[in-house]
C-alpha positions in Angstrom: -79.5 -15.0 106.7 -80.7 -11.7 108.2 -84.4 -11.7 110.2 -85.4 -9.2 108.5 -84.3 -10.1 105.2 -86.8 -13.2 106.1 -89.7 -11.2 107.4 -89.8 -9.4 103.8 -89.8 -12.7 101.9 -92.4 -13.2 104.2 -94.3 -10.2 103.8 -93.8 -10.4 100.0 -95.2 -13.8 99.9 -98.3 -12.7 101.9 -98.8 -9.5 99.6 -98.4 -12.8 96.4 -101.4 -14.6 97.5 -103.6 -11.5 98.4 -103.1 -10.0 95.0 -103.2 -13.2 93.3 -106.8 -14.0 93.4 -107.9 -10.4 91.9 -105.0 -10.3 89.2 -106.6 -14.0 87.9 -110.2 -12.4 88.0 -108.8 -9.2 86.3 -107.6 -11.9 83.4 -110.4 -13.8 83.2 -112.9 -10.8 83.4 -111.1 -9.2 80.6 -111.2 -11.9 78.2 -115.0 -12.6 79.2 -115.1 -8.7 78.0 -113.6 -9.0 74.8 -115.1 -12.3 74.0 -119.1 -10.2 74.3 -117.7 -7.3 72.7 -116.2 -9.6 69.9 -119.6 -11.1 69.4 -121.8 -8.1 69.6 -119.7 -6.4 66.7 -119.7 -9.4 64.9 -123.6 -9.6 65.3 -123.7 -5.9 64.0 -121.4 -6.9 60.9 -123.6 -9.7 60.1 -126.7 -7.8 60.2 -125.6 -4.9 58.7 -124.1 -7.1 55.5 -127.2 -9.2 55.7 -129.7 -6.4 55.3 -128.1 -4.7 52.8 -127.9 -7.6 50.8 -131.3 -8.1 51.1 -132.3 -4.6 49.5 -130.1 -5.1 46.6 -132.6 -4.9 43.6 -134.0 -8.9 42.7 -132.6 -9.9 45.7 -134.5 -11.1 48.7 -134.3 -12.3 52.5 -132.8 -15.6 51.6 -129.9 -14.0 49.9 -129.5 -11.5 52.9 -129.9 -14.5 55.5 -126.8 -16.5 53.4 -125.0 -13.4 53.6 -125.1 -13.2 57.4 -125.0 -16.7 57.9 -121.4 -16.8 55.9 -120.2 -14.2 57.7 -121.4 -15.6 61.6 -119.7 -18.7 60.5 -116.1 -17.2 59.4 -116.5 -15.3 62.4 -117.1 -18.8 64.9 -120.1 -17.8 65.9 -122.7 -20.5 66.8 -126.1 -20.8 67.7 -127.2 -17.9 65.8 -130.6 -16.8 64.8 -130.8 -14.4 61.8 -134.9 -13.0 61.3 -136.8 -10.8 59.2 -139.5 -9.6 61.6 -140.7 -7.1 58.8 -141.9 -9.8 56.1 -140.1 -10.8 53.2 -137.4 -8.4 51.6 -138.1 -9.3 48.3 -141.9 -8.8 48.3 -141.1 -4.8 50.1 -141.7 -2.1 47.8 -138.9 0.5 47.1 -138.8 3.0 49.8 -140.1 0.4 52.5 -138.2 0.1 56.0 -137.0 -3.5 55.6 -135.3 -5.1 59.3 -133.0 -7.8 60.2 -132.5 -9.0 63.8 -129.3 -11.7 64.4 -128.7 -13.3 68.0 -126.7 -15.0 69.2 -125.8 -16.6 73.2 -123.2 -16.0 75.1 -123.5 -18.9 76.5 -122.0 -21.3 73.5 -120.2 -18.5 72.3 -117.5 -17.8 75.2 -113.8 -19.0 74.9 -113.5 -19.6 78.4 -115.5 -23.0 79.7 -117.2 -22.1 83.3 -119.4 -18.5 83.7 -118.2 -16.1 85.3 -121.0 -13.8 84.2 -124.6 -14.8 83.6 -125.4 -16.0 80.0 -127.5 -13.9 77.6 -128.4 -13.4 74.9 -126.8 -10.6 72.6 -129.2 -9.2 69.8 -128.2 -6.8 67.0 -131.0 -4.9 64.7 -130.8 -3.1 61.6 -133.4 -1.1 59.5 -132.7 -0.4 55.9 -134.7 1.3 53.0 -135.6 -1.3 50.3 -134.0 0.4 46.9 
C-alpha cells in the first residue's frame, strides 16, 4: 500500500472523531428542539380548545378543563396543570375576559432520558370573551 494513501486514511480518521462529537450534539440538540416546540404548541392547542369550550353558552370551566385535559393526554403530555386564574367561566357574564393558563415541564415531557438543557417549565395563556 502507498504512504500516502495511509496518511489520508489517517487524516480522514482524525477529521471522524473531531466531527463526531458535534454531529451527535447537533442530533441530540435538535430533537431536544422539536420535543419543546412540540410541547409548547400542544400547550397552545390545549388552551386554546379549553377556553373556548368554556365560553360556549351553559358551559363552564370544568367542561373547558375536560376539553384540555383530553387533548394534553392524546397528545402524551404529562404533568400538566390546566387553571382558570380569572374565576369560574360559568359564573362570567357575557362580554367578560375569561383566561386559561396550561403548563406543563419539560422535564417529564422530553423523549430523550439525560438533560442536555435545563428543565422548565413551558406555560401557554389564552383570554377569551365569555359569549
Amino acid at each position: 500500500m502507498c504512504p500516502s494513501r495511509a496518511r489520508r486514511r489517517g487524516v480522514a480518521a482524525v477529521e471522524f472523531a473531531v466531527c463526531l462529537p458535534m454531529i451527535i450534539l447537533l442530533v441530540f440538540g435538535s430533537i431536544e428542539a422539536s420535543s419543546f416546540i412540540f410541547l409548547k404548541q400542544s400547550l397552545n392547542a390545549a388552551a386554546y380548545e379549553g377556553v373556548r369550550e368554556a365560553i360556549r353558552l351553559g358551559s363552564d370551566s370544568d367542561a373547558g378543563t375536560e376539553r384540555a385535559t383530553a387533548i394534553l393526554n392524546a397528545r402524551g403530555v404529562s404533568d400538566f396543570v390546566i387553571e382558570f386564574p380569572s374565576g369560574d367561566a360559568g359564573a362570567a357574564d357575557r362580554g367578560d375576559a375569561v383566561v386559561i393558563t396550561v403548563s406543563a415541564p419539560t422535564g417529564s415531557n422530553r423523549p430523550i432520558t439525560g438533560q442536555l438543557l435545563s428543565d422548565r417549565t413551558l406555560v401557554a395563556r389564552v383570554v377569551m370573551v365569555k359569549e
